[in-house]
KOLGU-4560 file (N, C-alpha, C; in nm, 3 decimals, padded with zeros to 5 digits):
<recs>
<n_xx: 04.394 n_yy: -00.467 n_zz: -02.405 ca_xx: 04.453 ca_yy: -00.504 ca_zz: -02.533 c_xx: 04.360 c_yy: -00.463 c_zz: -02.646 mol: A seq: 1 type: UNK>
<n_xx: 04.407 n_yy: -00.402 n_zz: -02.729 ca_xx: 04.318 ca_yy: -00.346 ca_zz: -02.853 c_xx: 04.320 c_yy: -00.475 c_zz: -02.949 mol: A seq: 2 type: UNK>
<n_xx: 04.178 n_yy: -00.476 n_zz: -02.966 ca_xx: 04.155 ca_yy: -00.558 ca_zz: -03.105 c_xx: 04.069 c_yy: -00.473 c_zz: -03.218 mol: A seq: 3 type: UNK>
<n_xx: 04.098 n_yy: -00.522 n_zz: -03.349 ca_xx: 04.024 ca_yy: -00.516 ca_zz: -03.451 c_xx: 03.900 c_yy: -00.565 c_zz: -03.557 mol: A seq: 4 type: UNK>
<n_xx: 03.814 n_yy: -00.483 n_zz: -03.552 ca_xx: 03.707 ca_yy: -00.567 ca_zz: -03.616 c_xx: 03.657 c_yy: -00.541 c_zz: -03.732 mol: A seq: 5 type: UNK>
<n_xx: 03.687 n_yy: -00.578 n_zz: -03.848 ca_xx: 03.628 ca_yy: -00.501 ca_zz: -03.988 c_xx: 03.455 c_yy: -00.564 c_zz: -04.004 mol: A seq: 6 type: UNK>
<n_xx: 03.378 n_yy: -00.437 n_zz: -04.055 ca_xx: 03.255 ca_yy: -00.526 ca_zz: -04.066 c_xx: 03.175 c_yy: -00.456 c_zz: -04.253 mol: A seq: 7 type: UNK>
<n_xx: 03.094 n_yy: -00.453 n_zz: -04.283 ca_xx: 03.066 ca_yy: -00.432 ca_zz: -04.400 c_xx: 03.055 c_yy: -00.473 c_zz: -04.517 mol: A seq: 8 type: UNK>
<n_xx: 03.117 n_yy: -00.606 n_zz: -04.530 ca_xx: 03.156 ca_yy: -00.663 ca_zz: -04.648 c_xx: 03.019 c_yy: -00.700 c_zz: -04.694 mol: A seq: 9 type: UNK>
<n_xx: 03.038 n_yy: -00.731 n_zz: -04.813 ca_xx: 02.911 ca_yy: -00.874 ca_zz: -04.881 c_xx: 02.909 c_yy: -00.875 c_zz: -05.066 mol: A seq: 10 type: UNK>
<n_xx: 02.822 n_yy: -00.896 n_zz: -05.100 ca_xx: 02.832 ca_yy: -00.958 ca_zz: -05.232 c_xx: 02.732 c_yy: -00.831 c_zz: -05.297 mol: A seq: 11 type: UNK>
<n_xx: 02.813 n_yy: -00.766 n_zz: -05.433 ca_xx: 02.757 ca_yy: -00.635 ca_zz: -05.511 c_xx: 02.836 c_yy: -00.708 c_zz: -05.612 mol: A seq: 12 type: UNK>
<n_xx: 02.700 n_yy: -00.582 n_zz: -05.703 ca_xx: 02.745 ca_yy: -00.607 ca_zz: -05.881 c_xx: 02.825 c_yy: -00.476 c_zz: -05.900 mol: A seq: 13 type: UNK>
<n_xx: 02.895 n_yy: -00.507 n_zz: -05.989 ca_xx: 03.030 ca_yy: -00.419 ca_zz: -06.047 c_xx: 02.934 c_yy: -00.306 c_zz: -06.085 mol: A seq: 14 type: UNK>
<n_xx: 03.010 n_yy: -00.209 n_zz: -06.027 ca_xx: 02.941 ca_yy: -00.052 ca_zz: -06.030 c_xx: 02.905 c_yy: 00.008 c_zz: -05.946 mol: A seq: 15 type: UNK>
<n_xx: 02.898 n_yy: -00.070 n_zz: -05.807 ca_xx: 02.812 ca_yy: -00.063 ca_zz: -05.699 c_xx: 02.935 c_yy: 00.011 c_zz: -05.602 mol: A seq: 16 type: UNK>
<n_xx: 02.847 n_yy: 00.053 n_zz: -05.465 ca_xx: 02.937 ca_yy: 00.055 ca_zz: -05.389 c_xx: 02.929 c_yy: 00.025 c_zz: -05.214 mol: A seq: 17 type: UNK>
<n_xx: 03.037 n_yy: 00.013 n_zz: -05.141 ca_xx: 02.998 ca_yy: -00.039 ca_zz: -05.036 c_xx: 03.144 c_yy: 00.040 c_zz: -04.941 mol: A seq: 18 type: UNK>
<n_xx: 03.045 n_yy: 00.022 n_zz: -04.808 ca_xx: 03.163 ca_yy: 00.084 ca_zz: -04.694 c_xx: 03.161 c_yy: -00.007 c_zz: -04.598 mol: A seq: 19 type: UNK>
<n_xx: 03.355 n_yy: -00.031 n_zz: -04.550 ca_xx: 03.337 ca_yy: -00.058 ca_zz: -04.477 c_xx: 03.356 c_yy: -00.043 c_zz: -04.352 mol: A seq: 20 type: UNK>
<n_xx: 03.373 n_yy: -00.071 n_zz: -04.255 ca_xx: 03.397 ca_yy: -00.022 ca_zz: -04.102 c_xx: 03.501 c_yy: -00.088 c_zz: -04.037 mol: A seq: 21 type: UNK>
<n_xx: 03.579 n_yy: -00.033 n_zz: -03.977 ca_xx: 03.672 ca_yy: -00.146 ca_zz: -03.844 c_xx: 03.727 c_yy: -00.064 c_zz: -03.712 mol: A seq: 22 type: UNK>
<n_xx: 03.624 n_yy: -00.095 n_zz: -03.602 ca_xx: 03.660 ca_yy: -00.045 ca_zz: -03.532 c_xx: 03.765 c_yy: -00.093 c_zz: -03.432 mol: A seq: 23 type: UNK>
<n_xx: 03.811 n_yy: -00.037 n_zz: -03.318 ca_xx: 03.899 ca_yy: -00.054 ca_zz: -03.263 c_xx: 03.866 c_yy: -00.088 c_zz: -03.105 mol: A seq: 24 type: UNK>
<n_xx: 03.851 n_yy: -00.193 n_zz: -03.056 ca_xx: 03.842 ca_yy: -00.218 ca_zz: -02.887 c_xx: 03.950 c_yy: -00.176 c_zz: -02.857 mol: A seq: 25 type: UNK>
<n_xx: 03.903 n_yy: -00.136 n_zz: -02.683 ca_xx: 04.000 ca_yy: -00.133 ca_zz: -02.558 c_xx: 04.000 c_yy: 00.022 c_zz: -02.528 mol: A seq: 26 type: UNK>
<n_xx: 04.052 n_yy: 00.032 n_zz: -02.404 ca_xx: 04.011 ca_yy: 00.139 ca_zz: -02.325 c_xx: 04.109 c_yy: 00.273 c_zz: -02.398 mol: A seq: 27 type: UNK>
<n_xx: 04.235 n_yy: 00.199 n_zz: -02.427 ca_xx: 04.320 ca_yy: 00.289 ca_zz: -02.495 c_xx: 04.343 c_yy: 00.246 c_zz: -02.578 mol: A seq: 28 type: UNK>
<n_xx: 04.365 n_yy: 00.375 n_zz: -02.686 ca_xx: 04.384 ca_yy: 00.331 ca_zz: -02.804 c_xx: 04.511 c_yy: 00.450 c_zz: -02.896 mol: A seq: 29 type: UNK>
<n_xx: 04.623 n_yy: 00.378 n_zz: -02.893 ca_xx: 04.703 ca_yy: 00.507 ca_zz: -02.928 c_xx: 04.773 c_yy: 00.449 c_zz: -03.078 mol: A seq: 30 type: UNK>
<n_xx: 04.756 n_yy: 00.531 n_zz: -03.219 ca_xx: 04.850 ca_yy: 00.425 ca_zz: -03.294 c_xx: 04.874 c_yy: 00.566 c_zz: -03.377 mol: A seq: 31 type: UNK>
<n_xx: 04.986 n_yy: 00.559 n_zz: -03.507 ca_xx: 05.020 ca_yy: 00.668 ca_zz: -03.562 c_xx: 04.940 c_yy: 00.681 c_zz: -03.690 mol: A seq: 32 type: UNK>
<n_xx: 04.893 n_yy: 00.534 n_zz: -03.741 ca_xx: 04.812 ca_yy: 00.531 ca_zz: -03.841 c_xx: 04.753 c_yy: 00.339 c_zz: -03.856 mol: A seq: 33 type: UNK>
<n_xx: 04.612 n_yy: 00.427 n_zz: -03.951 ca_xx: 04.572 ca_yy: 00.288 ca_zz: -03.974 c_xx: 04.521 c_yy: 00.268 c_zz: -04.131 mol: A seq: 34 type: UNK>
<n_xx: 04.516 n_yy: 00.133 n_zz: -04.165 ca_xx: 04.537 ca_yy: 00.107 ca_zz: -04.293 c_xx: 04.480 c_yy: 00.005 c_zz: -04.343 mol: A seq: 35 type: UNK>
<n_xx: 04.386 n_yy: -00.007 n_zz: -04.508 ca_xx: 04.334 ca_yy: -00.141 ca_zz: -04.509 c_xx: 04.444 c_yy: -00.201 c_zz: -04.612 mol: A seq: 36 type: UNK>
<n_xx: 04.427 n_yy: -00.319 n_zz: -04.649 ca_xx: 04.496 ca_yy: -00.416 ca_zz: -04.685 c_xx: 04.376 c_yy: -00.544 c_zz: -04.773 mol: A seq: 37 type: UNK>
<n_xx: 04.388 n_yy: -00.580 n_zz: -04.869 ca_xx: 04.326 ca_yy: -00.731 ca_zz: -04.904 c_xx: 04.417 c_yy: -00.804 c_zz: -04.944 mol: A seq: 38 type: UNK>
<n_xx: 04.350 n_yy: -00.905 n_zz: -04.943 ca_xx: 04.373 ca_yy: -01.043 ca_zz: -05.020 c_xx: 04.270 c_yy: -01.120 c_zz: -05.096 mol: A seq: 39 type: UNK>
<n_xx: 04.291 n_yy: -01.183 n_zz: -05.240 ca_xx: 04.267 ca_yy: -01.206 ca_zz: -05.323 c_xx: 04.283 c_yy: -01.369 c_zz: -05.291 mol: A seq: 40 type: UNK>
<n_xx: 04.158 n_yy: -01.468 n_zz: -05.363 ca_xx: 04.230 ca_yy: -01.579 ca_zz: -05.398 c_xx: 04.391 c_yy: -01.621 c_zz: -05.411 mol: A seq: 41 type: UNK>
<n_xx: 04.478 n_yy: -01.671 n_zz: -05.369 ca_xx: 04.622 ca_yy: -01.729 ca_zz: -05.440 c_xx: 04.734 c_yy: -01.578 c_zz: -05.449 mol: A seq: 42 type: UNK>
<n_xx: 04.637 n_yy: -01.536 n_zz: -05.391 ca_xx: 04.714 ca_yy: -01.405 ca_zz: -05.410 c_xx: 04.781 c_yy: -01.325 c_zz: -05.325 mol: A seq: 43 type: UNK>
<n_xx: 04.860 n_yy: -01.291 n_zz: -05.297 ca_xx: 04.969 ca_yy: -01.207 ca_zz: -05.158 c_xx: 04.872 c_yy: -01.099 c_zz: -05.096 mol: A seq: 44 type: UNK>
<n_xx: 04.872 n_yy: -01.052 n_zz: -04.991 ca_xx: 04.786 ca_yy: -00.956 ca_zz: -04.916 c_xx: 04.850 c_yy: -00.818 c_zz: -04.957 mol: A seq: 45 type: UNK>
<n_xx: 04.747 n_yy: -00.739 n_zz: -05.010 ca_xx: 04.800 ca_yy: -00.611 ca_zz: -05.071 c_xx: 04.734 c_yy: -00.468 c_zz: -05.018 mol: A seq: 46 type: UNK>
<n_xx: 04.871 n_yy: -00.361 n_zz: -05.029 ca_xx: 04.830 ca_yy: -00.207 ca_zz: -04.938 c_xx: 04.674 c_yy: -00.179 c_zz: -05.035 mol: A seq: 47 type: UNK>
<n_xx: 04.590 n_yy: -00.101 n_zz: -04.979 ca_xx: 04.495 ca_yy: -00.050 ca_zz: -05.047 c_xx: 04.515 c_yy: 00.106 c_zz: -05.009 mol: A seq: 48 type: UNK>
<n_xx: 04.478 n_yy: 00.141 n_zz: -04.867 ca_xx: 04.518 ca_yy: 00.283 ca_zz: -04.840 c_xx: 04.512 c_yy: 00.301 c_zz: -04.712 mol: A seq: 49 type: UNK>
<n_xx: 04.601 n_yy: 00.427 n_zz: -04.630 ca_xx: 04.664 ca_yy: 00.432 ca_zz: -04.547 c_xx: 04.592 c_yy: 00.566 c_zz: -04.444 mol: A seq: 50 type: UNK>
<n_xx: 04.554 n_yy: 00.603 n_zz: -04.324 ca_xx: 04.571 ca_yy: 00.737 ca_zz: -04.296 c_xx: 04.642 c_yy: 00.765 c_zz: -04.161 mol: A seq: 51 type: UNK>
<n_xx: 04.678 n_yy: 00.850 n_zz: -04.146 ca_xx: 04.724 ca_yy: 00.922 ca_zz: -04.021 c_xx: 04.672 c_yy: 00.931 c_zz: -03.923 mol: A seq: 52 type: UNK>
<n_xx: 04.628 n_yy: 00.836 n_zz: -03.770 ca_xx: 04.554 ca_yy: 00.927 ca_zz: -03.696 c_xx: 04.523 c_yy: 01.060 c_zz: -03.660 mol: A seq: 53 type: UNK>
<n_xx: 04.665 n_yy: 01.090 n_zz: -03.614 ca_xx: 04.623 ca_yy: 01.266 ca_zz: -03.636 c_xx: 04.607 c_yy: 01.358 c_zz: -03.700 mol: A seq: 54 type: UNK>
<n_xx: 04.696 n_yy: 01.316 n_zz: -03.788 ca_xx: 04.706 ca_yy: 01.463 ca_zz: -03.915 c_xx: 04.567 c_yy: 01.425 c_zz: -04.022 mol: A seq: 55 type: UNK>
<n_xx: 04.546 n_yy: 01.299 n_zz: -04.050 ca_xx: 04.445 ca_yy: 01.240 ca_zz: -04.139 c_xx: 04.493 c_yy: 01.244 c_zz: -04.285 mol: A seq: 56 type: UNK>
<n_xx: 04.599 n_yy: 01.234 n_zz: -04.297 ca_xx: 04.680 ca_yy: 01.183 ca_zz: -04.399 c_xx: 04.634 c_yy: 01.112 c_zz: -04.465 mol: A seq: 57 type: UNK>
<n_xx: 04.646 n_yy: 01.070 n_zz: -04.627 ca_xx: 04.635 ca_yy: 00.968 ca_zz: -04.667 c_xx: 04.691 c_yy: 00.945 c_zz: -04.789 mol: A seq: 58 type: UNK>
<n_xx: 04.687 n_yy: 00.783 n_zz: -04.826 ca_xx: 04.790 ca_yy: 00.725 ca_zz: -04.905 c_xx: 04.692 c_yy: 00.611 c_zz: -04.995 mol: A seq: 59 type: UNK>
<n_xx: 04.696 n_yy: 00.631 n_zz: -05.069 ca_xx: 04.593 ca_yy: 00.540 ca_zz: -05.195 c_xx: 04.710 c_yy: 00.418 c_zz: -05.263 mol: A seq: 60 type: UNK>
<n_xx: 04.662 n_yy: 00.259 n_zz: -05.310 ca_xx: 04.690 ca_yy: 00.206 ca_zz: -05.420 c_xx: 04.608 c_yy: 00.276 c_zz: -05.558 mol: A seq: 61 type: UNK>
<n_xx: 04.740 n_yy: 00.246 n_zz: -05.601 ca_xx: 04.672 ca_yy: 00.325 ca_zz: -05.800 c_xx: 04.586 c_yy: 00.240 c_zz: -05.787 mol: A seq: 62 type: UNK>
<n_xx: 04.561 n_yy: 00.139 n_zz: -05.816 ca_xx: 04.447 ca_yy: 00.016 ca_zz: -05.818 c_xx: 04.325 c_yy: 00.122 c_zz: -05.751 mol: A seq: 63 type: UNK>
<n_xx: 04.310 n_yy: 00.186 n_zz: -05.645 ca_xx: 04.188 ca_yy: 00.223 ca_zz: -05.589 c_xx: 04.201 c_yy: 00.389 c_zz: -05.601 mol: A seq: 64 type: UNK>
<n_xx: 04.274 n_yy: 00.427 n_zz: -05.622 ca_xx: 04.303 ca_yy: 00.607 ca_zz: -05.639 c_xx: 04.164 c_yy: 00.660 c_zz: -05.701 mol: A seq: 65 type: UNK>
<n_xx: 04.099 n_yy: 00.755 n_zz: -05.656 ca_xx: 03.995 ca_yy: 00.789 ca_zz: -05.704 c_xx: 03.869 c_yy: 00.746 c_zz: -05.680 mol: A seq: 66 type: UNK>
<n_xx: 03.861 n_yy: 00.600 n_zz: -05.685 ca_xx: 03.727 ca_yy: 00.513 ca_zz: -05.606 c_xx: 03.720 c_yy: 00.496 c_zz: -05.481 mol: A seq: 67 type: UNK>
<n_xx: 03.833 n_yy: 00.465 n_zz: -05.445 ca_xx: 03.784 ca_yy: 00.424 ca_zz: -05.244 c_xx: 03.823 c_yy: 00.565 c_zz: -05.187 mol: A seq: 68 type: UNK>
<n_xx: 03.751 n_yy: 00.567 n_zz: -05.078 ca_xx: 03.812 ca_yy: 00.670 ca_zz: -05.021 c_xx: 03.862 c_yy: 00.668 c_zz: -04.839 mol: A seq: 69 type: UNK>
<n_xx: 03.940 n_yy: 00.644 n_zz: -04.799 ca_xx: 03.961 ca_yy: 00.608 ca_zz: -04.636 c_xx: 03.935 c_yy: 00.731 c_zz: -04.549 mol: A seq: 70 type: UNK>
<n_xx: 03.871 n_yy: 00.700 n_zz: -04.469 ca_xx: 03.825 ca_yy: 00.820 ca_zz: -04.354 c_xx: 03.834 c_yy: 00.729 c_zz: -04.204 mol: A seq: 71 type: UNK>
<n_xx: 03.810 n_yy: 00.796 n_zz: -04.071 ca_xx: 03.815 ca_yy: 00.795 ca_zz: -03.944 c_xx: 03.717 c_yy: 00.899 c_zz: -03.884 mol: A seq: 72 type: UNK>
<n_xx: 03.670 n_yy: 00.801 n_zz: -03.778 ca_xx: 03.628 ca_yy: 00.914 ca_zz: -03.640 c_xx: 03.717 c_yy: 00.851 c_zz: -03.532 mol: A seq: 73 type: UNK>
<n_xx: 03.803 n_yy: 00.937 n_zz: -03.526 ca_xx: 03.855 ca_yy: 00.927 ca_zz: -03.365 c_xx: 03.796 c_yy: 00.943 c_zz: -03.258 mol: A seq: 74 type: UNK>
<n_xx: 03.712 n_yy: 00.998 n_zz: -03.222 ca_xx: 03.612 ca_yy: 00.957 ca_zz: -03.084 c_xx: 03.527 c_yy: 00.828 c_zz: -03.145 mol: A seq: 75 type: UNK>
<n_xx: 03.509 n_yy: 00.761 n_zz: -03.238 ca_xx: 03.475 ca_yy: 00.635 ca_zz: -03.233 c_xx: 03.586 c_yy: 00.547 c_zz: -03.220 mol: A seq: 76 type: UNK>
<n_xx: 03.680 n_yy: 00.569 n_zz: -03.281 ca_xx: 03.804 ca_yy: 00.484 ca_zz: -03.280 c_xx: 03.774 c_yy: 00.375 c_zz: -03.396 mol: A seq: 77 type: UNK>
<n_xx: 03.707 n_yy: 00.444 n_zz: -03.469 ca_xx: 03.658 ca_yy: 00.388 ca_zz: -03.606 c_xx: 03.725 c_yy: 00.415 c_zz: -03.733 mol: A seq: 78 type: UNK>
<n_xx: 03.763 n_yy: 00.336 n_zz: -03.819 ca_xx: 03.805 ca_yy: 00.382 ca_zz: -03.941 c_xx: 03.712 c_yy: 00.306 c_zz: -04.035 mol: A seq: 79 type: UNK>
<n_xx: 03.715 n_yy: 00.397 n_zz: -04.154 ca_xx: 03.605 ca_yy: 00.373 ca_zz: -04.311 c_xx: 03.698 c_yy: 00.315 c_zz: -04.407 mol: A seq: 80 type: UNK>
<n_xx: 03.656 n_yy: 00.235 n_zz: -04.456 ca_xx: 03.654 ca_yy: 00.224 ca_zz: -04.649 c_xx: 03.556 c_yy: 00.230 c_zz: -04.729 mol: A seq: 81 type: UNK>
<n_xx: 03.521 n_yy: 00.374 n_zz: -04.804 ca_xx: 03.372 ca_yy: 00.393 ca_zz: -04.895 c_xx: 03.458 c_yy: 00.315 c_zz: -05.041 mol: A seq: 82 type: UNK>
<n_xx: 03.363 n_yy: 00.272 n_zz: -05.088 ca_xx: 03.425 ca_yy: 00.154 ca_zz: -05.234 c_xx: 03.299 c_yy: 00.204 c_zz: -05.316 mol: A seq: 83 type: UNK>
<n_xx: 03.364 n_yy: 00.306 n_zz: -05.400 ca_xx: 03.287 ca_yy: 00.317 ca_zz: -05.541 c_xx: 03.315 c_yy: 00.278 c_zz: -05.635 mol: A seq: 84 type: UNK>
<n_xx: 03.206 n_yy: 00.285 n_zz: -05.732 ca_xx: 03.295 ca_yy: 00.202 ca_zz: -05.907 c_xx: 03.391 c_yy: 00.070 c_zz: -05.856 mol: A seq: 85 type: UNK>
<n_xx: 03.282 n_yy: -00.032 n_zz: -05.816 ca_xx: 03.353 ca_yy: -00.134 ca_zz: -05.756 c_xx: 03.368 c_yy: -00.234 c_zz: -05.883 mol: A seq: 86 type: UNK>
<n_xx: 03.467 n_yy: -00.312 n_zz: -05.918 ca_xx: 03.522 ca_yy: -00.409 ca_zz: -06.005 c_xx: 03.517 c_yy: -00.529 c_zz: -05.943 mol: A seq: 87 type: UNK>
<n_xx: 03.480 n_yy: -00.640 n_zz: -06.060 ca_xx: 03.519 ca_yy: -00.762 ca_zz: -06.035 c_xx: 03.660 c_yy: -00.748 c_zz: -05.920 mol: A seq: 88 type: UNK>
<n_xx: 03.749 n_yy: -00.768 n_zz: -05.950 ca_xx: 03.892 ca_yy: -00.763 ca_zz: -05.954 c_xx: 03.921 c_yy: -00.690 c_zz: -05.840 mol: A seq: 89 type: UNK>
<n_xx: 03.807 n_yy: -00.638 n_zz: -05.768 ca_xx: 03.835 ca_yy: -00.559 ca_zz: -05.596 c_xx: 03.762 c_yy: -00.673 c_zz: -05.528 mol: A seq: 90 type: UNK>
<n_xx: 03.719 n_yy: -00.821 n_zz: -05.589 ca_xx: 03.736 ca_yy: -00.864 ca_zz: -05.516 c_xx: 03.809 c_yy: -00.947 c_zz: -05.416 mol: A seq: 91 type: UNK>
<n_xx: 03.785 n_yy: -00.945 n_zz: -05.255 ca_xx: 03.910 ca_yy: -00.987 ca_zz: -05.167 c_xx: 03.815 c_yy: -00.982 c_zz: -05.050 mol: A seq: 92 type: UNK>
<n_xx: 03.971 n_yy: -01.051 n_zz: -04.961 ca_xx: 03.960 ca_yy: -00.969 ca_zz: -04.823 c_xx: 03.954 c_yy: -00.928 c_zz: -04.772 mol: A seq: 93 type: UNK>
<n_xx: 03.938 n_yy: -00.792 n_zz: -04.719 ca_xx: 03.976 ca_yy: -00.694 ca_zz: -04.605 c_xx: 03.958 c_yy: -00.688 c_zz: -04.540 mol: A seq: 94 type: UNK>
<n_xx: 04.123 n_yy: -00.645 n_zz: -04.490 ca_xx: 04.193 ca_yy: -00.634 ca_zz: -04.333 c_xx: 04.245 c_yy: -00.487 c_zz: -04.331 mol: A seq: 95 type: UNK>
<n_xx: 04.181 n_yy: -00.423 n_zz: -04.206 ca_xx: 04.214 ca_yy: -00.317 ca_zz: -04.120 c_xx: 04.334 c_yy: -00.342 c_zz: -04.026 mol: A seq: 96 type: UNK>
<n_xx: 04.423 n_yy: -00.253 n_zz: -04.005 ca_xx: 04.530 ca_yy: -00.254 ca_zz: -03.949 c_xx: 04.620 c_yy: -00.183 c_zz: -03.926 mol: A seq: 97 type: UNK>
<n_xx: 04.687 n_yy: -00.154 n_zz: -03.826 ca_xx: 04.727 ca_yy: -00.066 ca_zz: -03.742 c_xx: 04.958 c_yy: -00.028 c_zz: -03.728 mol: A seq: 98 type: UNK>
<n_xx: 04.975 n_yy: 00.052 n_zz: -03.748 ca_xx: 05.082 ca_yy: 00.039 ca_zz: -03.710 c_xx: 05.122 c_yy: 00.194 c_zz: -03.625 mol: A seq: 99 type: UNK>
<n_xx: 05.237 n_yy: 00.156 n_zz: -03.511 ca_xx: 05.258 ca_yy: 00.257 ca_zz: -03.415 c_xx: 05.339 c_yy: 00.389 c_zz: -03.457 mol: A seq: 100 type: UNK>
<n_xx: 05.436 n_yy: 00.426 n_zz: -03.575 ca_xx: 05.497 ca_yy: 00.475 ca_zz: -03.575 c_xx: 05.564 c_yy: 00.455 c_zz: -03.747 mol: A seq: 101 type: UNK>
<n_xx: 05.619 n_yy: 00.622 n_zz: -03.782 ca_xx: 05.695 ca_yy: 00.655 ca_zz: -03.864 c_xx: 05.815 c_yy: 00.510 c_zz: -03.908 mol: A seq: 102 type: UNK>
<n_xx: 05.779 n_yy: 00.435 n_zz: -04.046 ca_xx: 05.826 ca_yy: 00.333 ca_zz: -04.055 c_xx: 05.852 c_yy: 00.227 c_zz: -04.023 mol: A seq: 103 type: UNK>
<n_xx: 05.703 n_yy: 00.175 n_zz: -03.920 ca_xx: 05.741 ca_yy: 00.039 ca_zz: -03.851 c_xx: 05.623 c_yy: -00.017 c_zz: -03.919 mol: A seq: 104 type: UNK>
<n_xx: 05.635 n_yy: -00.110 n_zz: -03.912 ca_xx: 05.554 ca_yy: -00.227 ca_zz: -03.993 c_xx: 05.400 c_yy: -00.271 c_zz: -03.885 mol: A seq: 105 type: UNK>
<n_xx: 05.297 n_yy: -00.255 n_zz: -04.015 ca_xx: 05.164 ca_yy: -00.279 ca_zz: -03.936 c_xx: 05.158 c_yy: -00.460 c_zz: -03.900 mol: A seq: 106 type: UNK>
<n_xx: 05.152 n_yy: -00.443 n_zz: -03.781 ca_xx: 05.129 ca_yy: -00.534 ca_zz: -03.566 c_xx: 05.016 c_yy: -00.595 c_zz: -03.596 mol: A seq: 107 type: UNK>
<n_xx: 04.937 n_yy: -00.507 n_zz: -03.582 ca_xx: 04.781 ca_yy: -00.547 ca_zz: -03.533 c_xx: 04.677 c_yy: -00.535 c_zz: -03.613 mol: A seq: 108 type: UNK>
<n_xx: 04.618 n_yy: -00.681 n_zz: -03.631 ca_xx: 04.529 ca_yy: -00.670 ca_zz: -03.756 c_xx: 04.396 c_yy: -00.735 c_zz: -03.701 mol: A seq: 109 type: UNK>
<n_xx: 04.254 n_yy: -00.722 n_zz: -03.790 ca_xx: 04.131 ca_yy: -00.719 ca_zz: -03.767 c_xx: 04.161 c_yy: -00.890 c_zz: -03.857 mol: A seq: 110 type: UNK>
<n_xx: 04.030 n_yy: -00.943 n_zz: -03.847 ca_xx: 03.997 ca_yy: -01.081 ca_zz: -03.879 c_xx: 03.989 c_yy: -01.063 c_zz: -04.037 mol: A seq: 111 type: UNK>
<n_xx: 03.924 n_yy: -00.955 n_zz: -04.100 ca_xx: 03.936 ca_yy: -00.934 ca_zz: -04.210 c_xx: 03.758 c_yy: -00.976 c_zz: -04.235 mol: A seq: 112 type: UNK>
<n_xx: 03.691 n_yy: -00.926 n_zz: -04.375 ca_xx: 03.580 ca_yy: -00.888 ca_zz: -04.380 c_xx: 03.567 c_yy: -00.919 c_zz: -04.576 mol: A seq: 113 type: UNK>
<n_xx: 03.494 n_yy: -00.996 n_zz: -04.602 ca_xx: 03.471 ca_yy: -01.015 ca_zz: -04.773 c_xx: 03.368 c_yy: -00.984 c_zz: -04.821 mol: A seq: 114 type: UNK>
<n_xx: 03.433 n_yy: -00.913 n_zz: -04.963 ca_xx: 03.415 ca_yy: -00.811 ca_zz: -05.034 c_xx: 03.401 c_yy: -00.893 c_zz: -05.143 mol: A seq: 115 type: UNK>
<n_xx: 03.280 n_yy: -00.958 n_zz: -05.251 ca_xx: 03.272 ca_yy: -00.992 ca_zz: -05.322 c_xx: 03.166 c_yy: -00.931 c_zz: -05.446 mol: A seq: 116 type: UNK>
<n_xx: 03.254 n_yy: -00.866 n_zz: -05.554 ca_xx: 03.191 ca_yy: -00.813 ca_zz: -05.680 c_xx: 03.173 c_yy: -00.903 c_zz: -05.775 mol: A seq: 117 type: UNK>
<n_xx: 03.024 n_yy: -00.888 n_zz: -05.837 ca_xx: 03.013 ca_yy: -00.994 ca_zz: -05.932 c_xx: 02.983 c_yy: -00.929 c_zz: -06.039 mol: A seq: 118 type: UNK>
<n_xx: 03.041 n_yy: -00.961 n_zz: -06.203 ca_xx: 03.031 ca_yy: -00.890 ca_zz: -06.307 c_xx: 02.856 c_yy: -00.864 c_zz: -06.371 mol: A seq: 119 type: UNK>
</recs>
C-alpha cells in the first residue's frame, strides 16, 4: 500500500525560500500525477500545483505562478515544492497527493507538512 510523506516545512521570514519533499512508500508505485494542495487557518484546502508523472506536466495556482516551482524524481518516487518570494499569506499546510488518472479526483494524501511565513 503506498503512503505519503511530505517533509520540509518550518518557520521563514517573507522573502525567503523553502523546499519541500513528499515521498512515496511501497514497492509499487503507479499514479498519472501528483499534486500539492494547502490549507490555511478556517480556510478550505486549496490546488497549489500539479505534475504529470510521465510527461512532467505542470499546472500552477495564480497565487504561486512564478514563485513555486513543482518537480519529481521518479526513481525516487519523490516529488518537490521549491517556494520562492515566500509571503505571509503562503502560509498553510501542505499536502502532497496523488491521483490515478485523466479526471479522477486526488485518493491518496500525505499527513501534510507546515509552512509558516512571518512578516
Amino acid at each position: 500500500q503506498v503512503q505519503l510523506h511530505e517533509s520540509g516545512g518550518g518557520l521563514v521570514l517573507a522573502g525567503d525560500s523553502l523546499k519541500l519533499s513528499c515521498e512515496a512508500s511501497g514497492r509499487t508505485f503507479r499514479t498519472y500525477a501528483m499534486g500539492w494542495f494547502r490549507q490555511a487557518p478556517g480556510k478550505e484546502r486549496d490546488f497549489v500545483a500539479e505534475i504529470t508523472w510521465i510527461g512532467g506536466s505542470t499546472h500552477y495556482a495564480d497565487a504561486v505562478q512564478g514563485r513555486f516551482t513543482i518537480s519529481k524524481d521518479n526513481t525516487k518516487k519523490t516529488l518537490y515544492l521549491q517556494m520562492n518570494s515566500l509571503k505571509p499569506e503562503d502560509t498553510a499546510v501542505y499536502y502532497c497527493a496523488t491521483r490515478d488518472g485523466v479526471g479522477l479526483e486526488y485518493e491518496r494524501w500525505g499527513q501534510g507538512t507546515q509552512v509558516t511565513v512571518s512578516s
